[in-house]
N, C-alpha and C positions, 0 to 999 in steps of 0.2 A: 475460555481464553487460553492461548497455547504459552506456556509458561519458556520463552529464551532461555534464559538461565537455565532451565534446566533439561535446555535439548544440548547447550553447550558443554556438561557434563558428563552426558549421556558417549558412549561407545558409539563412533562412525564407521560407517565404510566407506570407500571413496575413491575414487579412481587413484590408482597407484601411483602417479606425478604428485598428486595433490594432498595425498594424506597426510595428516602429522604422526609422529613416533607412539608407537601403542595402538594404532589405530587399524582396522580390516582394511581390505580391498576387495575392490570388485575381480569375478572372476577368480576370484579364493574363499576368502573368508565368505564370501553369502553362499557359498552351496558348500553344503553337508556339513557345515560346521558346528560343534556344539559349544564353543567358547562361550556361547549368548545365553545358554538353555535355563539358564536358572535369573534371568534380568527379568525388571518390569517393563523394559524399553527400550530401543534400539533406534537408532536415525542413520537414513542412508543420503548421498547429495548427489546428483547429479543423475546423468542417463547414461546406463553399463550398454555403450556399443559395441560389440567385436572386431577385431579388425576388418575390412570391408571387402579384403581379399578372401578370406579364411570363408565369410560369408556366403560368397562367390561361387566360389567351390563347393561349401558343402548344399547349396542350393542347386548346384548345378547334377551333383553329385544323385542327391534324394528324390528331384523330383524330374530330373533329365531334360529341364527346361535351359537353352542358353539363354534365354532372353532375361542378361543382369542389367538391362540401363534402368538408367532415372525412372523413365516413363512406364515401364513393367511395373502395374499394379500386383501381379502374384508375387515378384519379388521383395517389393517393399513392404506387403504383407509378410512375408517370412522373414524378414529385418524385424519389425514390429513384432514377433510370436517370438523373437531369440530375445527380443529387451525383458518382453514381459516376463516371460520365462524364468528369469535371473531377477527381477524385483518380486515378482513369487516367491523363489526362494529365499532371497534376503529375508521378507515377511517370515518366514519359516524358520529364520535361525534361532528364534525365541520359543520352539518348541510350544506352540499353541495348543495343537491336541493331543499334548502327554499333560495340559494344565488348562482343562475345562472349567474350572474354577474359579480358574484366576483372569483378572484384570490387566490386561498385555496392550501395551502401546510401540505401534512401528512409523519412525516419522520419519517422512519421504520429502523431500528436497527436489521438486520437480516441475518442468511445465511440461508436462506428459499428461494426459488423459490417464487416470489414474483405476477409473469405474469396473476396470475386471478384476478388480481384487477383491469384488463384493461377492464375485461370480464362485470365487475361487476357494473363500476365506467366510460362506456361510453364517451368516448373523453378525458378523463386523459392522461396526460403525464407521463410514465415512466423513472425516472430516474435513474441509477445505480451506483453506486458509491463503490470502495472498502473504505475501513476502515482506511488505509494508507492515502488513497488521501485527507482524510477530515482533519485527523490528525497525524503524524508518531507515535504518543504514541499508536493509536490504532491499528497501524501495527503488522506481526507477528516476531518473534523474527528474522527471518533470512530481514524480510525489517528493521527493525528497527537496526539492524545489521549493514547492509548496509549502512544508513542514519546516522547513530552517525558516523561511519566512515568516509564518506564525511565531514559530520560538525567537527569534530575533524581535521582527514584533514586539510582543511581549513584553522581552526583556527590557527596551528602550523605554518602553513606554513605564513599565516599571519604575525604572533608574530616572525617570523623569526626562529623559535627555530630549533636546528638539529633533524634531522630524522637521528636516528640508531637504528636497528637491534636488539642491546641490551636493549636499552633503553625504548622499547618498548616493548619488552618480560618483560621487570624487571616490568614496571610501570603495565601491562595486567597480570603478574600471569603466565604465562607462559615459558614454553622454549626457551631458543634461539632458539634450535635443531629444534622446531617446527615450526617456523616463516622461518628457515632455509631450511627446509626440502619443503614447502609451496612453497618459491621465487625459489626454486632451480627448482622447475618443467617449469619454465615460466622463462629463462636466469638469473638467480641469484637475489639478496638483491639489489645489487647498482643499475640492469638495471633496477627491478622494480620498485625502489623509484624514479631513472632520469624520466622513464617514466610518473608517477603520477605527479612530477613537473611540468613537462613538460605541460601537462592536464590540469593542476590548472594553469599555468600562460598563457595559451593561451583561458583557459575560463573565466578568469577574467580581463583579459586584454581588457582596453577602446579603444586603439586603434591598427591596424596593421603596425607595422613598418618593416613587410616583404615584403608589398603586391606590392612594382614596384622592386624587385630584385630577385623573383619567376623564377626558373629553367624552362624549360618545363615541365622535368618528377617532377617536386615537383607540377606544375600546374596538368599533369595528376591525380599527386595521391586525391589531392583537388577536382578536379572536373569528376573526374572518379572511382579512384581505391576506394577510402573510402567508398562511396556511396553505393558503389556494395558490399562491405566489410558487409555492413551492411543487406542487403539481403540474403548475402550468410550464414551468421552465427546471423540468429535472435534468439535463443534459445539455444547458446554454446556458454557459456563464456570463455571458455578454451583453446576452438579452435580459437575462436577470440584473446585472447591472444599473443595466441601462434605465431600466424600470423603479432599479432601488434610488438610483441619482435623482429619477424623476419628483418621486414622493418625497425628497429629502429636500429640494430645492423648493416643490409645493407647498411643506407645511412647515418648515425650518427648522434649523438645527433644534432647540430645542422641545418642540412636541415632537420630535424624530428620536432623540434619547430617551423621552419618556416612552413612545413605544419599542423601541429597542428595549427598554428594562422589563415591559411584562411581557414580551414575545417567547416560546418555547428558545432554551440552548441550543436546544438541533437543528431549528430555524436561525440564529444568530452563528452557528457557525457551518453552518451551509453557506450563507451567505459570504462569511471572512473567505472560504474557501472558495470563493467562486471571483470574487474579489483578488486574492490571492494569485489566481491564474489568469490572471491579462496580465499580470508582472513582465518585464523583459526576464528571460530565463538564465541570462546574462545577472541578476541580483546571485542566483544561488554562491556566483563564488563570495561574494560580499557574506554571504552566509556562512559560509564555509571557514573564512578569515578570522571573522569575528565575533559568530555565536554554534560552536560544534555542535552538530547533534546529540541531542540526548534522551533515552527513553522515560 
């Protein structure tokens, strides 16, 4: 697990607009520089372009092709050999092989295809990480979305406070109609709030007080039907939905809690998270307002 904290500590480089005071830049500080040689770790952010004239030219220059457009795959090849080129060295400013030894981390801030560093950097370990996973602020807005929504969630339901309908369009800036319009595709407003309950009190819940008064088919659904549920609709939260309303409406609220309490966590919150995203995306500012993100 990539530890925030302590890539925020850590020496940046960074495109020269955007750096803070103390900090490298690209196109200086990552080539030849030894300020780094004696770190465990280094983080760089962004993608070191060149200016696109300079490029131009020296392409034009090296390999006596004019052909600089868009559509010129050998040029855009040679755009892509100048980035990597300059993330190579950045990697190198921790002096790796004068310290064969030692345990060297270089964290890269990119959506760049990252994989010739493997080519380059002989026995490295690649690691990958989305941007979410390290922190939800650097998620994109439909994860962050999602995530304030849990945490808000949560917290209401915590604090005890009622979940209504209105209540929640008024405070979110929104329509009723719309949150209306939303719950109605997937058994209405009340079955989707019981269901969410539901989710929140069998995933927070320390202990199972169902677990020796289990039905058989409540047993099935736990250790068969959910499982499969989850294979059958990895990538449709909709239809998963739709599927989980179903079963919920068929055998009621309450044998529906009780398999919600012995069902695996990572089934129970697959589900809040699929749940979660039929929301209008329109709640996140309600999220924003009212429950900040926190890691």
């Amino acid at each position: 697990m990539i530890n925030f904290a302590r890539i925020l500590s850590l020496p940046h480089i960074d495109h020269l607009s955007e750096k803070s005071s103390g900090d490298g830049h690209w196109f200086v500080d990552n080539r030849g520089s030894n300020a780094y040689q004696e770190l465990d770790a280094l983080c760089s952010f962004g993608t070191p372009y060149q200016d696109i004239g300079a490029l131009q030219q020296s392409y034009i220059t090296t390999t006596g092709d004019r052909d600089i457009s868009v559509d010129s795959e050998n040029f855009q090849d040679f755009v892509d050999e100048q980035v990597q080129a300059e993330i190579i060295q950045c990697a190198g400013r921790l002096r790796a092989n004068r310290r064969p030894d030692s345990e060297l981390t270089f964290y890269v801030v990119s959506d760049k295809d990252l994989s010739y560093l493997m080519e380059y950097y002989a026995g490295c370990t690649l690691v990958q990480s989305l941007a979410f996973d390290i922190t939800p602020l650097a998620g994109t807005a439909k994860q962050q979305t999602r995530w304030g929504i849990l945490q808000g969630f949560k917290q209401l339901v915590a604090a005890g406070a009622e979940i209504k309908q209105g209540a929640i369009a008024s405070i979110a800036g929104i329509s009723q109609s719309l949150v209306s319009k939303t719950a109605s595709e997937f058994g209405g407003w009340k079955t989707l709030k019981k269901i969410l309950l539901a989710l929140y009190s069998s995933l927070y819940r320390s202990s199972n007080n169902f677990s020796d008064v289990l039905t058989e088919d409540e047993r099935w659904f736990i250790d068969e039907y959910f499982p499969l549920l989850k294979e059958d609709y990895p990538d449709n939260p909709e239809a998963l939905v739709k599927e989980v309303v179903k079963i919920a409406i068929a055998i009621g609220c309450q044998s529906f809690q009780r398999i919600l309490n012995g069902v695996r966590v990572d089934i129970k919150a697959w589900i809040i998270d699929s749940l979660i995203s039929i929301l209008p995306p329109e709640i996140l500012d309600l999220v924003r307002r009212e429950h900040p993100l926190t890691t």
